[in-house]
Each structure stands twice: as C-alpha cells, then as structure tokens.
N, C-alpha and C positions, 0 to 999 in steps of 0.2 A: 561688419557688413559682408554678404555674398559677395563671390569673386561676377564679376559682369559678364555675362554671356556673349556678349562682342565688346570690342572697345579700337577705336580706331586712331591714331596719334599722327595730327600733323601730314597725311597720305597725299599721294600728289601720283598720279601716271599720264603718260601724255604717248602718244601713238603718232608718232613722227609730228608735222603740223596740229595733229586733233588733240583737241584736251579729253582725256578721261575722266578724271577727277582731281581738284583742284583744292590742297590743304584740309582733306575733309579730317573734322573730329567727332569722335561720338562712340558714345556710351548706351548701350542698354542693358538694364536687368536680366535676372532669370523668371521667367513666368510671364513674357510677356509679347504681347502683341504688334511689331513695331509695324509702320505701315511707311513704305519709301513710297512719296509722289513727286512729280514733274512731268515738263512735254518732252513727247521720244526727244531723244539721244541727250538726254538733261546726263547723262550717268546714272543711271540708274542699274544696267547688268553691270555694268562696269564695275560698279561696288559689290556688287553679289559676286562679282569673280573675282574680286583680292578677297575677299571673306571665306568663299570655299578653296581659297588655295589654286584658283586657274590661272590668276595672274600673280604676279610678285611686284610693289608697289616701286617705285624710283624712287619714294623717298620715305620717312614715315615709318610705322609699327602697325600691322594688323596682329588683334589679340583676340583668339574665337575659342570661348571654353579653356580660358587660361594657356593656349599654346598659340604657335606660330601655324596660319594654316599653309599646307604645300603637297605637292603632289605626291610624294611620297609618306606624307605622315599619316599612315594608315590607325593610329590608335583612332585621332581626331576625327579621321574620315566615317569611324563605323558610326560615331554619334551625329552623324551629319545624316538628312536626308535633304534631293535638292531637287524641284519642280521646275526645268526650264522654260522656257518659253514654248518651246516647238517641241513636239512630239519626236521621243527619241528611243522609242522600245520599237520593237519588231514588228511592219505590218503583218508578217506572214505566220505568225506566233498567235493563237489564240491569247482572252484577257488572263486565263489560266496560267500558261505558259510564259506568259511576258512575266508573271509573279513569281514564278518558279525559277526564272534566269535570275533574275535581280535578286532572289531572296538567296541563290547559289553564291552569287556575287560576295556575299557578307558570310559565307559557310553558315548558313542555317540548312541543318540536318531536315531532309526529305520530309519525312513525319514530324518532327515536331516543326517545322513551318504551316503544316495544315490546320489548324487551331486560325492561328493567328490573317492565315487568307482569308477564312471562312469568316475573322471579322470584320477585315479590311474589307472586302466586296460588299458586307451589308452596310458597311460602314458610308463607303461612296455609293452605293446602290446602284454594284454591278452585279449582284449574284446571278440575275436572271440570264446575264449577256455572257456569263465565262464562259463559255464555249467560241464564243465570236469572234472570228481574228481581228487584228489590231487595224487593219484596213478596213476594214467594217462596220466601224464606231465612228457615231458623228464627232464632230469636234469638242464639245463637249463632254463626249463619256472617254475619247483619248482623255485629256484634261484631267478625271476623276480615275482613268486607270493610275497615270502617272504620278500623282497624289497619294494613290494607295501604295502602288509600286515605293515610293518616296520613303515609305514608311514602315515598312515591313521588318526592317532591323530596330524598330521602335526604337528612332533616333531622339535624343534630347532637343536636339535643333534643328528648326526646320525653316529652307528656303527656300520661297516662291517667285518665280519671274514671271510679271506679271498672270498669274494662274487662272486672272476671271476676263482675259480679253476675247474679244470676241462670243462672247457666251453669249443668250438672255438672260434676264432682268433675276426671272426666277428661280435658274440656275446657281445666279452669283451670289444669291441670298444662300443655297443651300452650302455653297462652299464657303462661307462666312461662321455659318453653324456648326462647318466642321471646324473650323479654327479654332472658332472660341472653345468647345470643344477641347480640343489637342492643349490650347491654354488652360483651360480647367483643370487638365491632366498631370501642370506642371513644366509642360514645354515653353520656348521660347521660338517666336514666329518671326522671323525678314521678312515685308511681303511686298511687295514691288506691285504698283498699279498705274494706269493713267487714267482710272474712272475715279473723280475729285468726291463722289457720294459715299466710296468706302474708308472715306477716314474716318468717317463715326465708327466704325467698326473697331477701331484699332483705337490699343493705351496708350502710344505715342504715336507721333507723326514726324517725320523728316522731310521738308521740301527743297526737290534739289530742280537747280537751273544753270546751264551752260557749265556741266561739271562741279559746278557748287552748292554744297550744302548751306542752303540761307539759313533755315531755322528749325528747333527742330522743340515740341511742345503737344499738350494732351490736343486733343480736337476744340475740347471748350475754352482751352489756352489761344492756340489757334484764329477762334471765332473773337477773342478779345483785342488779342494783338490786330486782328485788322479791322477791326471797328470802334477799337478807343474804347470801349466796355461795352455795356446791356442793351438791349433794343426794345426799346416799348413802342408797339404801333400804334396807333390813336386817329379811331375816322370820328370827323365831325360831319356839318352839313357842307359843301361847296363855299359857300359865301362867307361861313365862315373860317375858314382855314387860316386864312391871316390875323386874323385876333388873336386861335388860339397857338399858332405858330410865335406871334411876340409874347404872351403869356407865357407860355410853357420858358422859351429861351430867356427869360428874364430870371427864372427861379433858381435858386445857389444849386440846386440837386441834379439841374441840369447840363450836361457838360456840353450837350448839341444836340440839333434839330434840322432836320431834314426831310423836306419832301420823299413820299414815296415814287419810285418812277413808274411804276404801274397802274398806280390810282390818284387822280388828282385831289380827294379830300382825304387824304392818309398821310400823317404826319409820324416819322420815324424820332424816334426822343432816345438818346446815347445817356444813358447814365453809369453809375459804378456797380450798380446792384437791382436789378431789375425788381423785383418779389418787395424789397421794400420802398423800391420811389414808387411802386403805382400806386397806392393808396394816399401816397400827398400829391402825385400830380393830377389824381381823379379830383380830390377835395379843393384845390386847387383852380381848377376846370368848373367846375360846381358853385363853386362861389362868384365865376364872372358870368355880366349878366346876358342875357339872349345867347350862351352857349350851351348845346345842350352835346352831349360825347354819345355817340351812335355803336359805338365798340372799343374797348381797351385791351389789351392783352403783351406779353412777352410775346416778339416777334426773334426767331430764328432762323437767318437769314439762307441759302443752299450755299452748301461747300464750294459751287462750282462762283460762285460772288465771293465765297471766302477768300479764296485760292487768287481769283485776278486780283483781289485786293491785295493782300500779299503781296506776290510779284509786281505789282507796279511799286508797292514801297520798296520794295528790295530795287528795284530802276532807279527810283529817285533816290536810294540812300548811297546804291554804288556812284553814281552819275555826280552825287556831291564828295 
C-alpha cells in the first residue's frame, strides 16, 4: 500500500478556553479529493494549520507526505501548495507580478517559470487580466489568482481554505473543475467548505463540529448513514396515501416509510438498495386494488438535509 498523503493520530489543540481540535484521527490516500465540512469555527482552519506545519498540535502525530510538517521543513514545504481564506498576495503587484514573487519564493528560475504562468492564467482564466493589480480583481478572480499562485511550484498537495466562499454559483463549479482536474493529475486536495452542495464533488468527506471530527465517508456513504439506506419516492393520488403507506411498510424489503414534507401524496420508502426494491414495490403497488402509482423513482435527497441529519445523530449519540 502507498504511504498516505496525510494521516492524523489522536491530535487535540485547544487555544486557552477554546478548543481547536479535539482527538482528531484520519487518513487519506494519494490522488484524492478530500472535502472537510462544518459550521464556522467547527475546526476546520484549524486543521489546515497543524497539516501545513502553522501550528504544532498538544498532543498527537500530524503526518503530511510521510514527514512531520513545521515551519522550517523546507523539503515538505516545496511540495506543499496552500489557498487561504483571505487574500494574501500584493494588492499593488499586478496578477503577473504576484506570480513572479511567489514563483521566486520556491527559486524557480526567471524563464523557466514562464511556460508554466502562461499555463496557470489559462488555467484559472486570468490571461486576459495579468496586467491588473491585485486591488483590481473582484473577489473572485483574487480567489483564482491565489490558486494559481498556490501552484506554481507544481506541488503534490494542495490546500484550500475554504476557496469557494463568497463566489457565485458559477464560479464554484469552475473551481471544482479545476480540482478534479489537479486530481486527475495525481494530486491530492484538503478542501475546506461551508457550502453542504460541494461534497458531491469530493472522494471523501470529513464532517467536523465543535472541533470534532464526527465521521468521515464517500458522499454516497454519507447519504446512507443518515437515511438508514435508499430512497424511493412514490406519488399516489391524495386519498390514497394511507393504503399505500401500510402496504408499502408491511413488505419485508421495506425497512421505512415516510411522508414527504413538501408534498402531501409522496411517500418516501428507505430500503437497502434502491434499483432493485422498485420493481417489487411497483408490482407490489399494482397488485392492490383502486391504487394506481402516479410517479416512482430513486429519490436523492440535498446534502444540505444530508448534513442536518447527520449532526443531529451525532447530538443524540454524544448526548447518550
């Protein structure tokens, strides 16, 4: 097995009174996508800064690309690239110039960094603005300098704090593209969000609250652990909802049934495997009488229903 591109062992920091991060453990591969979610001050920078070596934990092992990270371990640091939150290049520095300090930073040679700009800017899709100083640039194309910037020593690992806040809609799809992207290439992505829609995006998920890492599983994992398994929605007529609501929950394949909260004749059905209970609970349906099924389909609920779910289990499980 490859050595893990992060690994965290038992970590705990706490900032006088505040918790930072509280026993976190975890693991991720090389080539992948991980996506850290929770609400502000859950720990979320918090953990991007023992990972890049800004903090040093009180208790615990951080392991990044097989070494200890810290401010002086300059091998570790070249393969690092790191997207803070807040804009931190030069407003008085054209997007040119802010690439040219930060590619200094790493001693890449004058000319042979120009190849590599010239891919970066098409890359984010600043070519047109590199003339533009850094004060000049909406919030967004700071965002995509600092990304680029991020990456100019074509680091193996790359870490983003939160990168798509504040953007629009459109914007955060393109910088999703680029991810996958950089993953296709082989790297390995941190990526810190508080937008609950980009965990489809990412191969793993962590969700952390009050400095703890509750759980940490693919998106589709995720989506099971807080709904008990599959979701098949099922509209009848009004009158009849209560027939096929005891029908349906009588049958062994059914493990629960549930009102929909948005539609009064939509019956939400919890099975183990979606794709093959709906052809027995149509036939099923078909067979009693004066019911007639108006729509059936695998129903996939939004991450942001996934996510409360979640956290309220993690309430009731600490709470017991």
């Amino acid at each position: 097995m490859s050595t893990p591109a992060i690994e965290l062992t038992n970590v705990s920091l706490a900032f006088g009174d505040q918790v930072g991060v509280v026993d976190m453990d975890l693991t991720i591969a090389p080539g992948t996508i991980f996506g850290l979610i929770g609400p502000s001050g859950s720990g979320k920078t918090t953990a991007v800064r023992l990972l890049t070596g800004m903090y040093q934990p009180d208790q615990g092992s951080v392991c990044v690309l097989g070494e200890t990270p810290h401010r002086n371990n300059y091998r570790l640091r070249e393969q690092i690239g790191y997207v803070p939150q807040l804009f931190t290049l030069y407003p008085n520095l054209t997007v040119t110039e802010n690439m040219h300090f930060v590619a200094s930073l790493y001693g890449l040679s004058y000319f042979g960094r120009q190849k590599r700009m010239n891919e970066l800017l098409n890359f984010v899709e600043l070519t047109d603005a590199r003339r533009r100083l850094g004060s000049k640039l909406s919030g967004g194309m700071q965002r995509r300098l600092s990304l680029a910037s991020a990456l100019i020593h074509n680091p193996t690992l790359v870490f983003a704090d939160e990168p798509t806040a504040g953007i629009d809609p459109l914007l955060r799809n393109k910088f999703w593209e680029h991810f996958r992207q950089l993953r296709d290439e082989g790297r390995t992505l941190f990526i810190t969000t508080q937008y609950v829609g980009e965990v489809a995006y990412c191969d793993a998920v962590g969700v952390m609250r009050d400095g703890r890492l509750l759980l940490v599983d693919s998106p589709e994992g995720l989506r099971r652990r807080a709904l008990g398994g599959e979701i098949i929605r099922i509209v009848v007529a009004p009158q009849q909802v209560n027939v096929a609501f005891s029908v349906l929950l009588r049958h062994p394949i059914t493990q629960d049934v549930r009102r929909a909260p948005d539609q009064p004749d939509a019956l939400l059905v919890v099975v183990e495997d979606a794709g093959a209970a709906l052809p027995t609970l149509l036939a099923l349906l078909s067979e009693t009488p004066d019911l007639t099924v108006q729509t059936a389909e695998e129903y996939q609920p939004p991450f942001d229903d996934i996510m409360i779910a979640l956290l309220d289990q993690s309430e009731v499980q600490h709470a017991g």
